[in-house]
C-alpha positions as CSV (number, residue, x, y, z in Angstrom):
1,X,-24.5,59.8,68.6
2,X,-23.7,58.6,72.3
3,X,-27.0,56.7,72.1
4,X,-25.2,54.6,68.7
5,X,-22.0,54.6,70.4
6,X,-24.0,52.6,73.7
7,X,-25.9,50.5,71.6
8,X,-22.4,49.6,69.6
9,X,-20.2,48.8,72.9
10,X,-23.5,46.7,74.1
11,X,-24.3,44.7,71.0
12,X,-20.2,44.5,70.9
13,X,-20.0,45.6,67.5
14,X,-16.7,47.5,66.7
15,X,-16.8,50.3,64.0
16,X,-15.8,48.8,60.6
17,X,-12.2,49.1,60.0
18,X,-11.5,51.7,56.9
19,X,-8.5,51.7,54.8
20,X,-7.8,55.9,53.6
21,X,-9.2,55.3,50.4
22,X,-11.9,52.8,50.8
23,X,-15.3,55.0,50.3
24,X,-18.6,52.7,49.9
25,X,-22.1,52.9,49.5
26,X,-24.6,50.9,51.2
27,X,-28.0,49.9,49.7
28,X,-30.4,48.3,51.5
29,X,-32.0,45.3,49.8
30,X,-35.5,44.3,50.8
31,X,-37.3,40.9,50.3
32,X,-40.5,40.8,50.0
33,X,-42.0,43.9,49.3
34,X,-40.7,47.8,48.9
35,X,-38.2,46.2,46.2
36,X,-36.2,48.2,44.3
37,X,-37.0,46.1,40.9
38,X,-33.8,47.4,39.0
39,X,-31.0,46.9,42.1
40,X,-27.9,46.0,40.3
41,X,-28.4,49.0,37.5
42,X,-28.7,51.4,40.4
43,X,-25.9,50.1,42.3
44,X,-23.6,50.5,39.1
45,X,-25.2,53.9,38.2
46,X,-23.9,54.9,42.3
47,X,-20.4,53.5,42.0
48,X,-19.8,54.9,38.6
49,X,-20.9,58.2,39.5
50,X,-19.1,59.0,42.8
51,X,-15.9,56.0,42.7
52,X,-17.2,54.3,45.0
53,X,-17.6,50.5,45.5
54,X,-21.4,49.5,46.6
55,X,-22.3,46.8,48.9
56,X,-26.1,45.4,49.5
57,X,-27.1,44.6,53.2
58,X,-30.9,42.8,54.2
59,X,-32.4,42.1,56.6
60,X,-33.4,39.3,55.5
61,X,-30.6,37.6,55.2
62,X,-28.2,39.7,57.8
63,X,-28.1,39.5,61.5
64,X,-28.7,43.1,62.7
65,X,-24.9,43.8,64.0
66,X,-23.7,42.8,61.0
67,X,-25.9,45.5,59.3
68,X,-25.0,48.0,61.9
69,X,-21.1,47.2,61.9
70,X,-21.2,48.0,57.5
71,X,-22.8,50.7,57.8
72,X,-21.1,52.6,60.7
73,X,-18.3,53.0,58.1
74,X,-20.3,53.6,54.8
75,X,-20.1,57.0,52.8
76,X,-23.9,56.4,51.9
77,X,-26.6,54.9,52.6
78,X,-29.6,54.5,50.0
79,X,-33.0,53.0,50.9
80,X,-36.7,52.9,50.2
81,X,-38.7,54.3,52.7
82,X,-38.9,52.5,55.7
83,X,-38.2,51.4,59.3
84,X,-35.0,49.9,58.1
85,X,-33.4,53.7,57.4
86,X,-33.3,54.3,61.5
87,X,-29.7,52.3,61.1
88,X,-28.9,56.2,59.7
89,X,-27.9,56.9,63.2
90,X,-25.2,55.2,63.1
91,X,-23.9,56.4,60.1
92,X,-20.3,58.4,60.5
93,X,-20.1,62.3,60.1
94,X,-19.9,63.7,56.6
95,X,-22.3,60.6,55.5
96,X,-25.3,60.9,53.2
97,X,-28.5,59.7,53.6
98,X,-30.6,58.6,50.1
99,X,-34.3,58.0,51.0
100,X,-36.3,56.7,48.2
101,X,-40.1,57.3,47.6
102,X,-42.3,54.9,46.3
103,X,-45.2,56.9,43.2
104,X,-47.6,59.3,44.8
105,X,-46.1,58.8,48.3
106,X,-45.1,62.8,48.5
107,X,-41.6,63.0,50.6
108,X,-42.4,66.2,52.7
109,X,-45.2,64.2,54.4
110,X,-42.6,61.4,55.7
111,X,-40.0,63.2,57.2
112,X,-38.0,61.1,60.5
113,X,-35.0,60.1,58.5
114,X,-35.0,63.5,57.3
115,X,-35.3,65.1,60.9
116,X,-32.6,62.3,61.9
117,X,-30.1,63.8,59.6
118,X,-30.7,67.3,60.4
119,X,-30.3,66.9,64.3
120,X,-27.1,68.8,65.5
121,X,-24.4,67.1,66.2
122,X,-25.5,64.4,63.3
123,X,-23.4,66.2,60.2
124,X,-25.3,64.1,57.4
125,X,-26.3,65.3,54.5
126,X,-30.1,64.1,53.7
127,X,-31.5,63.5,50.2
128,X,-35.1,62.7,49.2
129,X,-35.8,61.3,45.6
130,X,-39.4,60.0,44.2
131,X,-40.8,57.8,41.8
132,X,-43.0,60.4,39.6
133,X,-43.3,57.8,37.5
134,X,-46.4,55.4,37.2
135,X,-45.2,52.9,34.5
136,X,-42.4,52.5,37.1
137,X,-43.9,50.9,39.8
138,X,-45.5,47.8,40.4
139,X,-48.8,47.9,43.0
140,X,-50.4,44.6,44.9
141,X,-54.3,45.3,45.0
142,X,-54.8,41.7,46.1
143,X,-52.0,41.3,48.8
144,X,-53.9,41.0,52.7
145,X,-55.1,44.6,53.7
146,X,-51.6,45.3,55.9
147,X,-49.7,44.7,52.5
148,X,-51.1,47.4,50.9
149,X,-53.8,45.0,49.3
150,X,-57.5,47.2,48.6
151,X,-59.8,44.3,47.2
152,X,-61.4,44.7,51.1
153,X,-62.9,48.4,49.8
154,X,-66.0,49.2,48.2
155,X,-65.2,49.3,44.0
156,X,-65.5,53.3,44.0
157,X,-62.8,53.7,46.4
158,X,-60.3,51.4,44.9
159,X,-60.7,53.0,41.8
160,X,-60.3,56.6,43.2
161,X,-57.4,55.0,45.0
162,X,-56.0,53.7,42.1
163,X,-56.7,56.6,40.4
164,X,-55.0,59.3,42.8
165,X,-51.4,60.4,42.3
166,X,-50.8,61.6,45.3
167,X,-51.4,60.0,48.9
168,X,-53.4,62.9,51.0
169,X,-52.5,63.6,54.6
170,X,-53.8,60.9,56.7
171,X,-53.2,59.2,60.4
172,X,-50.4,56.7,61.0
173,X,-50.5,54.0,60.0
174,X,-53.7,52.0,58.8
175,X,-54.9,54.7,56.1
176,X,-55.6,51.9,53.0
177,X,-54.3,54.1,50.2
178,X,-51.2,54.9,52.0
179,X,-50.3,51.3,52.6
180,X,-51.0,50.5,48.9
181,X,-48.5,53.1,48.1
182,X,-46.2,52.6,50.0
183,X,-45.7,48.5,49.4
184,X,-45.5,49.4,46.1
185,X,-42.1,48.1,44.1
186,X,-40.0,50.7,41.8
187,X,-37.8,50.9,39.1
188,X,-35.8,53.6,40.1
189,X,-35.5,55.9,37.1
190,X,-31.5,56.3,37.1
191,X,-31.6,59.6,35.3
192,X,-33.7,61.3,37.6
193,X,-32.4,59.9,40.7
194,X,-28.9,61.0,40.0
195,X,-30.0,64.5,39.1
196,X,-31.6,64.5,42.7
197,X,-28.5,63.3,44.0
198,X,-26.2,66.0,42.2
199,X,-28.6,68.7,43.2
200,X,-29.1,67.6,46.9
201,X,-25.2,66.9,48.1
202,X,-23.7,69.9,48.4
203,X,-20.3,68.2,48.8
204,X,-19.3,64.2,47.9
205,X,-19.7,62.6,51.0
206,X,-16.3,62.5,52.6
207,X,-15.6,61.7,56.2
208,X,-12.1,62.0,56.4
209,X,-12.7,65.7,56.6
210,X,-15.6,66.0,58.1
211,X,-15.3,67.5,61.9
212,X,-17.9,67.5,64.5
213,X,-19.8,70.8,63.9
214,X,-21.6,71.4,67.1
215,X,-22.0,69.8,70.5
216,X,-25.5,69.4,71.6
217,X,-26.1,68.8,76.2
218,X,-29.6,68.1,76.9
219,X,-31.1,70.2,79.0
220,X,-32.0,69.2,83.0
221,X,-34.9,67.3,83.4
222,X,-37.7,69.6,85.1
């Protein structure tokens, strides 16, 4: 947290100005690959179910303080899997953070956003939900090898690839099933996800009320 707070003060971004009662969620809208297929259903299915008014941000199309300055006032913030989620750090106490999973990309294998959350001192509550289902995703077999494209391989292994439902433990980052995985797009099955979500968030995100809840001091340097 002081780390965000220096990065803040030297990018010059000032925490987004809240009004009592204006709760939001943030989604985070990708371009070109990782899409979320059916965005505007699930950015309805969020504000209907917790009151909330969604906003989209992108990288794409964003400079990066203007990412950081939304979402260092957001209630939530849902995302697929990816490097774009370290912005959780600046979310405020009593946020929650949605991570979504691309099919056969098992969660409990991918866990920094999750470890992010759970740091003391970071008071957000963490949420994981996957695709478990295939119809609902879209894969790129013929996209260059570091888009999760496998036409490179022998036939045998992109069929086992193909084939597999579940990614099997393997090094960062260059594994070939993984990345075809993992650039896959979804259609987030809204049923399932909000389950997850009711389930997973033991209390609506609130940070009016939330207080710090513990006070971590490194240790000296030996």
């Amino acid at each position: 947290r002081q780390f965000a707070s220096f990065l803040m003060e030297r990018l010059n971004i000032s925490k987004e100005q809240r009004s009592e009662d204006d709760d939001y969620i943030v989604v985070f809208s990708r371009a070109s690959n990782r899409l979320i297929l059916n965005e505007a259903e699930l950015l309805l299915s969020l504000a209907q179910e917790f009151k909330m008014r969604t906003v989209t941000v992108s990288l794409d199309e964003q400079p990066f303080d203007s990412i950081v300055r939304v979402i260092s006032g957001a209630s939530m913030l849902v995302s697929m899997h990816g490097a774009q989620l370290i912005t959780s750090l600046f979310l405020p106490r009593g946020a929650a953070v949605i991570e979504l999973f691309p099919y056969a990309v098992n969660p409990e294998q991918y866990t920094p956003y999750k470890t992010l959350a759970s740091l003391p001192g970071m008071d957000l509550q963490y949420v994981a939900w996957r695709n478990i289902i295939e119809e609902n995703s879209v894969a790129y077999p013929d996209r260059p090898w570091d888009q999760g494209g496998i036409a490179h391989l022998e036939k045998e292994e992109q069929e086992r690839i193909i084939t597999s439902k579940d990614v099997p433990r393997h090094l960062c980052c260059r594994n070939p099933e993984w990345l075809y995985r993992i650039y896959q797009d979804t259609i987030v099955d809204i049923p399932s996800f909000l389950e997850v979500l009711r389930e997973g968030l033991k209390v609506k995100p609130n940070l009016k009320k939330s207080k710090p809840a513990s006070t971590v001091h490194p240790g000296r340097v030996r």
